[in-house]
N, C-alpha and C positions, 0 to 999 in steps of 0.2 A: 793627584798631581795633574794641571794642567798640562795638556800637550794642544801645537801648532799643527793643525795639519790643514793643507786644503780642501775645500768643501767641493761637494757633487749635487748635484740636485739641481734646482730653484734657483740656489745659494752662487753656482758658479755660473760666470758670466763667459771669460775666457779661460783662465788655468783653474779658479777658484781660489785665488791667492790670497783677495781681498777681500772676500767670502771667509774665508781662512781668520783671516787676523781679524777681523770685524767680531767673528767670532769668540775668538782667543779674548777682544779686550772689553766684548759685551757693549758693541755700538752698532748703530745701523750699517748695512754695507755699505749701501749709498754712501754714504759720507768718507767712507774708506777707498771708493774709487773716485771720488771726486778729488780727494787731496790725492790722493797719487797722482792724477789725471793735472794736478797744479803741479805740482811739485815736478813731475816729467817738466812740463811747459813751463815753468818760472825758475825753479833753483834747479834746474841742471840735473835732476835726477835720474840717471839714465834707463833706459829700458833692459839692459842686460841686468840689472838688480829685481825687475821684475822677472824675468828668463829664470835667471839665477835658483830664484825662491821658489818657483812654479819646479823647475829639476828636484833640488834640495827638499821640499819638502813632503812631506807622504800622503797620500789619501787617506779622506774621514773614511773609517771602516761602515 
């Protein structure tokens, strides 16, 4: 069973969030903080849903 969690290491840049999911969907991280990093800056996607995720979700053991 896959589980979400965010990454430490390397991996994590600030929360590890996008380290995290890049993980979870088996893509580069890069590319998972670059769309966030749009999506904040073009469609409105706010940073408390980064916040959010970074609380919510658990550290890779």
């Amino acid at each position: 069973m896959k589980r979400l969690y965010r990454t430490t290491g390397s991996d994590a840049v600030l929360c590890g969030v996008c380290g995290g999911i890049a993980h979870y969907f088996g893509v580069d991280p890069t590319v998972v903080r670059v769309a966030t990093v749009l999506l904040v800056a073009f469609a409105g996607l706010s940073l408390w849903v980064y916040i959010i995720a970074a609380l919510i979700m658990p550290k890779e053991c």
